[in-house]
MDAnalysis code that builds the backbone (N, CA, C; Angstrom):
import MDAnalysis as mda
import numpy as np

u = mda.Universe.empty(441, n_residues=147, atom_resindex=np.repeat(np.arange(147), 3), trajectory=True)
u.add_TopologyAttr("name", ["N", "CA", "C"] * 147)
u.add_TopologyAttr("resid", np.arange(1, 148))
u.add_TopologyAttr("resname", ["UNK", "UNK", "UNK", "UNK", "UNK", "UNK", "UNK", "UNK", "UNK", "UNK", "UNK", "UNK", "UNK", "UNK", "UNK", "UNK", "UNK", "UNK", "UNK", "UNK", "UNK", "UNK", "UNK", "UNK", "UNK", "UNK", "UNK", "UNK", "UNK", "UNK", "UNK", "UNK", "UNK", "UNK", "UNK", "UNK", "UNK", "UNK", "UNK", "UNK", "UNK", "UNK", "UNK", "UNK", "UNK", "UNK", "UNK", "UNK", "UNK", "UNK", "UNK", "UNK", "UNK", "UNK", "UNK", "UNK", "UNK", "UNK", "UNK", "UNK", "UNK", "UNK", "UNK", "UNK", "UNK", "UNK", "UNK", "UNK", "UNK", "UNK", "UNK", "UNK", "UNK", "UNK", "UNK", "UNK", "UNK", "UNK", "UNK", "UNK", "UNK", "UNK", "UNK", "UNK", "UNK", "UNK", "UNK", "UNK", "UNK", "UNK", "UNK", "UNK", "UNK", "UNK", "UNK", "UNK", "UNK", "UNK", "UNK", "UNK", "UNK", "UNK", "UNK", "UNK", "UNK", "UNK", "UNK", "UNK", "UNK", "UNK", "UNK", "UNK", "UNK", "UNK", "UNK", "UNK", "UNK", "UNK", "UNK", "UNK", "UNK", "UNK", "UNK", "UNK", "UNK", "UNK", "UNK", "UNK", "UNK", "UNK", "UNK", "UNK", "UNK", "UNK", "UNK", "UNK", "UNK", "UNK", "UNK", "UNK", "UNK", "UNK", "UNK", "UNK", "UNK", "UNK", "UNK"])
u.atoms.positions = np.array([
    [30.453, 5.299, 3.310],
    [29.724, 4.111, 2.910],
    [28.745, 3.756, 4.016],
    [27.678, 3.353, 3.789],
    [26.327, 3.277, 4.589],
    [26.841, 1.993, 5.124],
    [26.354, 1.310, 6.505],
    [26.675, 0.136, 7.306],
    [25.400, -0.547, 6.285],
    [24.091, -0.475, 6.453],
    [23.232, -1.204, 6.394],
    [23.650, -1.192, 4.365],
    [23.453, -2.420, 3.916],
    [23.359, -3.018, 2.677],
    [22.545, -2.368, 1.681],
    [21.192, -1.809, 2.058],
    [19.948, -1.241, 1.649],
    [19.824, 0.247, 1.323],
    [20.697, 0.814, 2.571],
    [20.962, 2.086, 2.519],
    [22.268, 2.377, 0.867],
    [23.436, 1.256, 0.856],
    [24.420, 1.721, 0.025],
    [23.583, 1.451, -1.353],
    [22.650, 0.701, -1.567],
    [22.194, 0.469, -2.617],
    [20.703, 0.891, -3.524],
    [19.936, 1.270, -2.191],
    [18.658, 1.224, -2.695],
    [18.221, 2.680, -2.306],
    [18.820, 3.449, -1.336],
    [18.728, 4.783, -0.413],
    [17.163, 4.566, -0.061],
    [17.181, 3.375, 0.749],
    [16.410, 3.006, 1.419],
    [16.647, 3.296, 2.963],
    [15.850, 3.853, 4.191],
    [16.253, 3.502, 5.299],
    [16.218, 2.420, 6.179],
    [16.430, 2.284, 7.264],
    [16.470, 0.778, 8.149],
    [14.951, 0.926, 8.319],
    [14.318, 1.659, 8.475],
    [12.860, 1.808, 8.802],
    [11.943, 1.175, 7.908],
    [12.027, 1.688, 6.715],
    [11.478, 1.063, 5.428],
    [11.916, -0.221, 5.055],
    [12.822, -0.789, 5.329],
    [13.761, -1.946, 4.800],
    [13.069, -3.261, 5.030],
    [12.366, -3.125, 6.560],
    [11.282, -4.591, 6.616],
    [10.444, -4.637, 6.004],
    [9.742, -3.336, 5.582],
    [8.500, -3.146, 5.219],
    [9.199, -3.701, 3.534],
    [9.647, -3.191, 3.181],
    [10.621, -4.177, 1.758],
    [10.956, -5.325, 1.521],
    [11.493, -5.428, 2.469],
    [11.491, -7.333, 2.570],
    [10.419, -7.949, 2.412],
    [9.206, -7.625, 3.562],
    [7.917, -8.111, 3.410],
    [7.705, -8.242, 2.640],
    [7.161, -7.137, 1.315],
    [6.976, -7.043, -0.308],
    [7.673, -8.034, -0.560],
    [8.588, -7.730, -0.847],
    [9.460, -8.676, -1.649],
    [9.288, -10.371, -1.480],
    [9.518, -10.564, 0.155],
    [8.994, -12.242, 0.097],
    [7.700, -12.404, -0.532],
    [6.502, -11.454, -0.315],
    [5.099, -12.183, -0.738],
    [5.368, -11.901, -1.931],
    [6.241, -11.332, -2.831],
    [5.781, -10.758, -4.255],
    [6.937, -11.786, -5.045],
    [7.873, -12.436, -4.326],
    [9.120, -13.252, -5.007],
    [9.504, -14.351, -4.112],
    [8.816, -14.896, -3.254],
    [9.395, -15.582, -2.541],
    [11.130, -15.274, -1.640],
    [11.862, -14.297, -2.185],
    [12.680, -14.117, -1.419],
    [13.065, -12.412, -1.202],
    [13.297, -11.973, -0.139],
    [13.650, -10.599, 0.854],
    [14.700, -9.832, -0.257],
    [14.723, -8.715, -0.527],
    [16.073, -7.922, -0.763],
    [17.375, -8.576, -0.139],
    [17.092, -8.650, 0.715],
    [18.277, -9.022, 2.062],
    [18.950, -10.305, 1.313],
    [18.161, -11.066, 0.873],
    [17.899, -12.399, 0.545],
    [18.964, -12.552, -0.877],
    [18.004, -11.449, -1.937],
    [18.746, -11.282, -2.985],
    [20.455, -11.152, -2.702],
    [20.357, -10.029, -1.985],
    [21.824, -9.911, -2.166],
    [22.448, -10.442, -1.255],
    [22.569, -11.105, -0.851],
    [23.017, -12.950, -0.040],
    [23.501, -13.398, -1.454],
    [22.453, -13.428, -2.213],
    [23.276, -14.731, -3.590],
    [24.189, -13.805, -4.358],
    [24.250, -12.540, -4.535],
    [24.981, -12.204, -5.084],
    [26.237, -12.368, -4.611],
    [26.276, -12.097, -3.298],
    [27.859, -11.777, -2.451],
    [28.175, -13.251, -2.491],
    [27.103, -14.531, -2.357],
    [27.611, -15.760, -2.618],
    [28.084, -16.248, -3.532],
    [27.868, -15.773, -5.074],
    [28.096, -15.702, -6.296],
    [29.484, -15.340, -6.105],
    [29.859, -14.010, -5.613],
    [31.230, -13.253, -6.009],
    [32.382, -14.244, -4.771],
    [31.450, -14.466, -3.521],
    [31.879, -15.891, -3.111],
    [33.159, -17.106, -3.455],
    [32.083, -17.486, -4.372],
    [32.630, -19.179, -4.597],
    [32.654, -18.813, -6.306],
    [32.689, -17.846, -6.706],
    [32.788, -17.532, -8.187],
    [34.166, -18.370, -8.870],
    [34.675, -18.760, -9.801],
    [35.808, -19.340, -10.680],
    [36.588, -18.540, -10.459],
    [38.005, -18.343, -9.749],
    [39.277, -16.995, -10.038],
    [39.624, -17.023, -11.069],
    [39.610, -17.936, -11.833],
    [40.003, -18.192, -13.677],
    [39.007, -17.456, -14.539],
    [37.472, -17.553, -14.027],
    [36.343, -17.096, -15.196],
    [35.786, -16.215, -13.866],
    [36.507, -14.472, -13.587],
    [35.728, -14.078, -12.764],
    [34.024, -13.300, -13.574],
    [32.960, -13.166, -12.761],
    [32.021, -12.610, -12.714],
    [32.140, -11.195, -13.709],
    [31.664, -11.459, -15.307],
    [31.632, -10.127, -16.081],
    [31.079, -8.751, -14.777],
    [31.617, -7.689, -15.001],
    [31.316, -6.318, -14.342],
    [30.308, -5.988, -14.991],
    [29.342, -5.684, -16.042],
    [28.771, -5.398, -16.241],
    [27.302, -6.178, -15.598],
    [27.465, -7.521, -16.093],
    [26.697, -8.594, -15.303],
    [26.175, -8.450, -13.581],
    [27.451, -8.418, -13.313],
    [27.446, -7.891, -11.776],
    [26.634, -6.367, -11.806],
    [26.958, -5.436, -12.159],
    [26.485, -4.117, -11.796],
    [24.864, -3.844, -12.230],
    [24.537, -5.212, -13.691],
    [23.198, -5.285, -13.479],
    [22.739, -5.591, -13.197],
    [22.904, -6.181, -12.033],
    [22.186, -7.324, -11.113],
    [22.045, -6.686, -10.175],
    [22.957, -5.551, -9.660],
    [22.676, -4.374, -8.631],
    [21.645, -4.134, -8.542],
    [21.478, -2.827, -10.134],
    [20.994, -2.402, -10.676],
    [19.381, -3.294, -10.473],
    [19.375, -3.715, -10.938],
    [18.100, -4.819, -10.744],
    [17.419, -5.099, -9.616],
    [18.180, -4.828, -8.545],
    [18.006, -5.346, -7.259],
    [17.444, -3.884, -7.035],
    [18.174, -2.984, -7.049],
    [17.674, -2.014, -6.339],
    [16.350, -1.423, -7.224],
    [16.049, -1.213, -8.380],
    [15.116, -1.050, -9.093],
    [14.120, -2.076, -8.573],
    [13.458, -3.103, -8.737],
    [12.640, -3.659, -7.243],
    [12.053, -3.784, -6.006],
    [13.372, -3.367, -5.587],
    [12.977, -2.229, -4.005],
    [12.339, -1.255, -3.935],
    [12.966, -0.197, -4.811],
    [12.371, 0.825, -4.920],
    [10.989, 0.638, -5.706],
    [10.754, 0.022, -6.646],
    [9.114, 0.192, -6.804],
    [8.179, -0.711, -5.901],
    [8.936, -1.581, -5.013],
    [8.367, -1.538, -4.240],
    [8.216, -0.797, -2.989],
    [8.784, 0.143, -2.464],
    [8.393, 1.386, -1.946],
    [7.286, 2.025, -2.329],
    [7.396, 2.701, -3.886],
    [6.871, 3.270, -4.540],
    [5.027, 2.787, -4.252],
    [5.252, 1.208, -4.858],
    [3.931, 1.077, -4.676],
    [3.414, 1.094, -2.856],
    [4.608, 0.894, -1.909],
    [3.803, 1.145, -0.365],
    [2.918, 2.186, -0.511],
    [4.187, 3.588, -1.129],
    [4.198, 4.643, -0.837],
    [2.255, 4.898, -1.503],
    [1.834, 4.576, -2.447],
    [0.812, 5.174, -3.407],
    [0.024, 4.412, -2.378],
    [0.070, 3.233, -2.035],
    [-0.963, 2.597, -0.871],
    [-1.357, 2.998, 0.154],
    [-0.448, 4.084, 0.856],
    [-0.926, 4.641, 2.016],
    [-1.433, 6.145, 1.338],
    [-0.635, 6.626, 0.303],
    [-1.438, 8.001, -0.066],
    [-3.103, 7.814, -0.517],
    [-3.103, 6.087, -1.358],
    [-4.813, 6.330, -1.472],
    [-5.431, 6.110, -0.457],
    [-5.260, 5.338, 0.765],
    [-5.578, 5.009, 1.962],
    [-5.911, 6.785, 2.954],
    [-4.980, 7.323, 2.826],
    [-5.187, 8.363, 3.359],
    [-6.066, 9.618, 2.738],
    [-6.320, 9.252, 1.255],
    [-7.289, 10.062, 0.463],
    [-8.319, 9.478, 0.924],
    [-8.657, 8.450, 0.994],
    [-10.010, 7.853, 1.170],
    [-10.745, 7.730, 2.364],
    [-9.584, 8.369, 3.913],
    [-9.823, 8.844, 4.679],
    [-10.252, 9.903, 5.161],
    [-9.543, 10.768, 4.161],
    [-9.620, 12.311, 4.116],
    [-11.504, 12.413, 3.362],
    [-11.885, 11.775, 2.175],
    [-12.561, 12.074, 1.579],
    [-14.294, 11.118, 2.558],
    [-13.847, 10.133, 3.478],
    [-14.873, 9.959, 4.389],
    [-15.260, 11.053, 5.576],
    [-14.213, 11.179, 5.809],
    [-14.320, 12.242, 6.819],
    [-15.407, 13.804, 6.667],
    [-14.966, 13.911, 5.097],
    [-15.676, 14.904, 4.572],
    [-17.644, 14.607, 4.898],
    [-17.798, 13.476, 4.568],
    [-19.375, 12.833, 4.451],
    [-19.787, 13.004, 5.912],
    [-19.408, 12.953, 6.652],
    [-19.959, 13.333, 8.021],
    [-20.755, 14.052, 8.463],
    [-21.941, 14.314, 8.368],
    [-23.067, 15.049, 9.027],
    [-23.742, 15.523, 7.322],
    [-23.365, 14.428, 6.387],
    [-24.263, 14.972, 4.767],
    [-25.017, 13.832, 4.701],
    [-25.588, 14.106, 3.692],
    [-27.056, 13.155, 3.513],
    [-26.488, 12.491, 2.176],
    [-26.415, 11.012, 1.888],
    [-25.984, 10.203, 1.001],
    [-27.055, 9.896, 0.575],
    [-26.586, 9.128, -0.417],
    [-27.656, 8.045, -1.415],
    [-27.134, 6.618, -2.110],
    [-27.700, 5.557, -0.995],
    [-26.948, 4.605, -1.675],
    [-27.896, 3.327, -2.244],
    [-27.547, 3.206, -4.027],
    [-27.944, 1.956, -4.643],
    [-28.371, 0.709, -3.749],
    [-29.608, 0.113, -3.169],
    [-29.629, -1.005, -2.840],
    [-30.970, -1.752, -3.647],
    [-30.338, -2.226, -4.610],
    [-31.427, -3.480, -5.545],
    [-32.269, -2.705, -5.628],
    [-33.394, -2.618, -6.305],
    [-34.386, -1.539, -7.123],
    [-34.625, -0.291, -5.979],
    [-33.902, -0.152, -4.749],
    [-34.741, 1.200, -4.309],
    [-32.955, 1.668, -4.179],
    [-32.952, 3.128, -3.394],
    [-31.934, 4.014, -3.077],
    [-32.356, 4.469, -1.500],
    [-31.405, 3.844, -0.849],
    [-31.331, 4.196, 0.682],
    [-30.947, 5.337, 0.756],
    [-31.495, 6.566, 1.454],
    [-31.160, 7.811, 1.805],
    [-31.146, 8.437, 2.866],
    [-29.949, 8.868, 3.801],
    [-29.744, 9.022, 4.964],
    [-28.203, 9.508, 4.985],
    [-28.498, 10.273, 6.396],
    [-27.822, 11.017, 7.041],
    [-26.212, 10.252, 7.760],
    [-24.914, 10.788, 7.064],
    [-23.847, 9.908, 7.692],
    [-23.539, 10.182, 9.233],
    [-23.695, 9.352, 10.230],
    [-23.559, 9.575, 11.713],
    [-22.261, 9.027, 12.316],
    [-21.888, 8.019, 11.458],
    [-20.378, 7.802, 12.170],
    [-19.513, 7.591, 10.768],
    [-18.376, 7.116, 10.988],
    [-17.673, 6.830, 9.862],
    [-16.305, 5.566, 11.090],
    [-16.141, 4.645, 10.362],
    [-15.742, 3.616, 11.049],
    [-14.187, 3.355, 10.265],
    [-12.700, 3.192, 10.349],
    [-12.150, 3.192, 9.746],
    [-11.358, 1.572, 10.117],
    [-11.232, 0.985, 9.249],
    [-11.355, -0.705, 9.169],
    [-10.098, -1.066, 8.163],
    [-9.775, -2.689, 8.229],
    [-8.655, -2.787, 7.094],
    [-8.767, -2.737, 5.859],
    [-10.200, -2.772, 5.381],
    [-10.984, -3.032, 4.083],
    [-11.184, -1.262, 3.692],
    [-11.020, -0.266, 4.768],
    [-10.936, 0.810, 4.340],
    [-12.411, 1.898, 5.252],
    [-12.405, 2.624, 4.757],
    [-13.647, 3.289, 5.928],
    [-15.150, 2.991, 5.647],
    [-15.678, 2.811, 6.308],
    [-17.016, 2.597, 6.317],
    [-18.117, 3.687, 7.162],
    [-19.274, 3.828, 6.481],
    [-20.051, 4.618, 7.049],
    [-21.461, 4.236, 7.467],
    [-21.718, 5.140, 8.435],
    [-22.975, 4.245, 9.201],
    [-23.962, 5.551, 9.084],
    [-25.085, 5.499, 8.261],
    [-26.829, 6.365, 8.002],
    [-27.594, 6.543, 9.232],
    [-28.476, 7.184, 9.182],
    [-29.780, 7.173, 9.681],
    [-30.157, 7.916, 8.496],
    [-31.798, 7.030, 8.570],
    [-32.362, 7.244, 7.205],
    [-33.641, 8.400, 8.245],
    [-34.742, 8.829, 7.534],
    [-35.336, 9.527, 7.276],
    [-36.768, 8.763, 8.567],
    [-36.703, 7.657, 8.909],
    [-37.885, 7.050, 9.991],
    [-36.803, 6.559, 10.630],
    [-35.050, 6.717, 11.347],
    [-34.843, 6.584, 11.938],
    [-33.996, 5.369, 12.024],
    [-34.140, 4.739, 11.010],
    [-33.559, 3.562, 10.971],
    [-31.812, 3.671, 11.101],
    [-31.460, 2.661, 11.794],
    [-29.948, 2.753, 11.422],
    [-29.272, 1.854, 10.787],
    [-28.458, 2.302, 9.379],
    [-27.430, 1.110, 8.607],
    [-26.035, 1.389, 8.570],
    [-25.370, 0.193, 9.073],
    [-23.954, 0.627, 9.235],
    [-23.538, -0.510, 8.516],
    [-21.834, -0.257, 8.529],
    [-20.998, -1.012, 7.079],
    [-20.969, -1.007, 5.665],
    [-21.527, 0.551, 5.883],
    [-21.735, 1.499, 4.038],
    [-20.616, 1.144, 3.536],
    [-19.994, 0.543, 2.406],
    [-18.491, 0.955, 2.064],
    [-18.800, 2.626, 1.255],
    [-17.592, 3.375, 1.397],
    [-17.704, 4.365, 0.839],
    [-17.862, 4.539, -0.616],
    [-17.584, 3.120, -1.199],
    [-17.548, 3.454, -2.797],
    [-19.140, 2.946, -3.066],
    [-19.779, 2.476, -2.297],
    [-20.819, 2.215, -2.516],
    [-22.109, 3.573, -2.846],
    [-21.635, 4.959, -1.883],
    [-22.360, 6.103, -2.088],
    [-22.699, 6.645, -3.580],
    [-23.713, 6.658, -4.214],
    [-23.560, 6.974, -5.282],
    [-24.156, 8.754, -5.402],
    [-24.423, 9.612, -4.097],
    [-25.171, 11.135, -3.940],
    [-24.660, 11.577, -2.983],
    [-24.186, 12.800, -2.717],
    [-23.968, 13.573, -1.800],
    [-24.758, 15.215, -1.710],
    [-25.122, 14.965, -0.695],
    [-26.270, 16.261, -0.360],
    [-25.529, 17.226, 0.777],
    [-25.697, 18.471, 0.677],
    [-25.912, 19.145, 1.848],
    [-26.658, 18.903, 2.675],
    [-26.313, 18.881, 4.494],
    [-27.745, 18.280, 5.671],
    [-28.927, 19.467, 5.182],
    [-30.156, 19.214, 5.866],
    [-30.887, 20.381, 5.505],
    [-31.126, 20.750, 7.240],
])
């Protein structure tokens, strides 16, 4: 039997487990940890005359840990698109973009790439030299080979 609560229930590790909680308070106001506090308080101070149906109980487990885990799940897809979208700036580096700005198209060469909480950003030199930085990447709408 696992010491930590998270581990017997959710096959979560201690590592992941804050990062769960976190979720969980901003997404419910209260922690995994939290949840199952009321349960064990429930089985607690429960009636010895009218104990706690088993089924009731085991879906409330059940429940608990299904929660956790998609919230993992969704960490987990947050850092994989985070890291695609790293992977896929990285690529733009020394290519020639094209980006939509109000009736014209800025066109220039990517010289840095800046990686930020909002996600990566890229910085041009255009064609007379100019320099624009704080491209968002979804903003590129062309990708060229340099010439």
């Amino acid at each position: 039997m696992a010491s930590n609560p998270i581990d017997a229930l959710g096959g979560s590790s201690a590592a992941t487990s804050s990062q769960t909680t976190q979720s969980a308070t901003d997404a419910f106001g209260l922690g995994f940890e939290d949840l199952l506090k009321i349960v064990l308080t429930q089985l607690t101070y429960q009636d010895p005359l009218k104990p706690m149906d088993n089924f009731q109980f085991v879906s409330q487990l059940a429940q608990f840990s299904q929660i956790q885990q998609t919230q993992q799940m969704s960490e987990s897809l947050q850092a994989l698109v985070s890291a695609q979208s790293t992977s896929q700036a990285a690529t733009l580096l020394g290519r020639i973009v094209e980006i939509p700005a109000g009736n014209t198209v800025l066109t220039g060469k990517v010289t840095s790439i800046a990686f930020g909480q909002e996600g990566p950003t890229l910085t041009i030199q255009t064609a007379n030299n100019q320099t624009i930085s704080n491209i968002s990447l979804g903003a590129v709408s062309q990708i060229r080979e340099s010439n």
